[in-house]
C-alpha positions as CSV (number, residue, x, y, z in Angstrom):
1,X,2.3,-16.4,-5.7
2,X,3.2,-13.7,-8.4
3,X,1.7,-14.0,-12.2
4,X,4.4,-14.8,-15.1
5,X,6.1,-11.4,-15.6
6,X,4.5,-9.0,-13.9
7,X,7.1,-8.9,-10.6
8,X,8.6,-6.8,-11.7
9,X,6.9,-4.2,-13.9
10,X,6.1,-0.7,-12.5
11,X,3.3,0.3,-11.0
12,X,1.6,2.2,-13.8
13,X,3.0,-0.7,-16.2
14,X,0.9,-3.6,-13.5
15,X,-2.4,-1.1,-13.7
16,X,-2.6,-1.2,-17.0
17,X,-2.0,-4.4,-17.4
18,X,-5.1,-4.7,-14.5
19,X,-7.1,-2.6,-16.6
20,X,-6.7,-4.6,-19.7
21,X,-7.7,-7.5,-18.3
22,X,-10.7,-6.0,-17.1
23,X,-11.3,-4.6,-20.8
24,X,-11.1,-8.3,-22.3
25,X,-13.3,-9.8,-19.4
26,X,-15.4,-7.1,-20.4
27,X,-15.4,-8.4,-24.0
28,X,-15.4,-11.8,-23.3
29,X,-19.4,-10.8,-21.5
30,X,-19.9,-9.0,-25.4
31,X,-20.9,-6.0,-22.1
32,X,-20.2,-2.4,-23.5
33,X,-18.7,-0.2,-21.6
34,X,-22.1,1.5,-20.9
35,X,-23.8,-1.6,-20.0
36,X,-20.4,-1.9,-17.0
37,X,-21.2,1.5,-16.2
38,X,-25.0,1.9,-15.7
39,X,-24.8,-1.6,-13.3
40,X,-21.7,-0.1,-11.5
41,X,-23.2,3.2,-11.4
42,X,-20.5,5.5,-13.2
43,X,-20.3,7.0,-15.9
44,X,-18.9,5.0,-19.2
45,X,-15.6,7.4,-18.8
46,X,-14.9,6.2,-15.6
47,X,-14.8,2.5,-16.9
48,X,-13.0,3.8,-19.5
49,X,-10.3,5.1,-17.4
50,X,-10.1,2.2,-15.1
51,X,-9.8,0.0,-18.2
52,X,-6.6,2.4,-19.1
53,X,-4.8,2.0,-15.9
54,X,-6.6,4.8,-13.8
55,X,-9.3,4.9,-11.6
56,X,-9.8,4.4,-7.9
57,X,-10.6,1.6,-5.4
58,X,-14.3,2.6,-5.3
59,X,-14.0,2.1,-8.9
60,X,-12.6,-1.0,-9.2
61,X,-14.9,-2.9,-6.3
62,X,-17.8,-1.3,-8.3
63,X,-16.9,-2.4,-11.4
64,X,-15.7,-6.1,-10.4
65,X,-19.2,-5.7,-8.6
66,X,-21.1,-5.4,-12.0
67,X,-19.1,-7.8,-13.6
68,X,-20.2,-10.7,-10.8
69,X,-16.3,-10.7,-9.5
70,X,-16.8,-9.0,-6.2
71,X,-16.2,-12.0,-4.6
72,X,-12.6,-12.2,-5.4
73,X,-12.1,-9.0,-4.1
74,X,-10.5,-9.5,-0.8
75,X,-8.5,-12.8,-2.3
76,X,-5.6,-9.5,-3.3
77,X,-4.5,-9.9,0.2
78,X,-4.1,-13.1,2.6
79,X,-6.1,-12.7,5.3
80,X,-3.3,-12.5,8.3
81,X,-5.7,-12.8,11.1
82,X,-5.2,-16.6,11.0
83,X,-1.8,-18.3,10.7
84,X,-1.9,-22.0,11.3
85,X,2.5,-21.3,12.1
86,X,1.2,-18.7,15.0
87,X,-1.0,-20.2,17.7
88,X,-1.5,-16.5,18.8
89,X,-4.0,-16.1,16.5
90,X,-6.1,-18.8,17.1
91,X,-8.9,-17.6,19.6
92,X,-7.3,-14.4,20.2
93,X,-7.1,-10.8,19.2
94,X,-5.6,-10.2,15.9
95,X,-2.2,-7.3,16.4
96,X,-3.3,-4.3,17.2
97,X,0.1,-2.0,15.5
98,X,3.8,-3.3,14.2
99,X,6.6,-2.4,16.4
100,X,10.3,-3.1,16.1
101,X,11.8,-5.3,18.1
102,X,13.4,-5.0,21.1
103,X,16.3,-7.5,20.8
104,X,19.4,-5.4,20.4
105,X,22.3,-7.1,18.1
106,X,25.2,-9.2,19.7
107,X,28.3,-7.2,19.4
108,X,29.8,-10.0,18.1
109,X,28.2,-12.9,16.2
110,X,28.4,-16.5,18.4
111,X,30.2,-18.9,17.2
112,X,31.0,-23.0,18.7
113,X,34.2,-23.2,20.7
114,X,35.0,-19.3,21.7
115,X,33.9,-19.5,24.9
């Protein structure tokens, strides 16, 4: 599911746009920046520059940490272990690696009647 707008923004563009909505969660606390920054422990530039688009991972989980969201961290990314369309993954191993496949193209695509 994609938020209104932002499919198809550049990167830069959707981590700004990340970092602003941090910055009026912020806000919506009445936190300062400090106050983010002393509970995360980091510095109140390096909230700063997350709020402005930059920043790191360990920045972000810290910071969504202090701000009582750390449990919507890992709802980014599905977990894929589980597909209720795959009965592979139920009781078994998740995949190891990707790999292409092995079927090779028909020369010619199949149609009815041209046997």
């Amino acid at each position: 599911m994609h938020d209104a707008g932002t499919e198809t923004l550049p990167i830069q563009a959707l981590l700004r746009e990340l970092g602003q909505r941090l910055e009026r969660y912020r806000l919506s606390r009445n936190l300062r920046q400090e106050d983010v920054a002393a509970a995360a422990g980091l510095s109140r530039m390096t909230v700063g520059k997350l709020e402005r688009g930059g920043g790191t991972l360990d920045t972000l989980a810290r910071v969504l940490r202090a701000l009582d969201l750390d449990g919507r961290i890992l709802d980014v990314v599905p977990d894929a272990r589980v597909s209720p369309m795959d009965p592979r993954s139920v009781g078994g191993e998740g995949r190891q690696r990707a790999r292409p496949s092995n079927r090779e193209p028909d020369a010619e695509p199949w149609s009815w009647g041209d046997e």
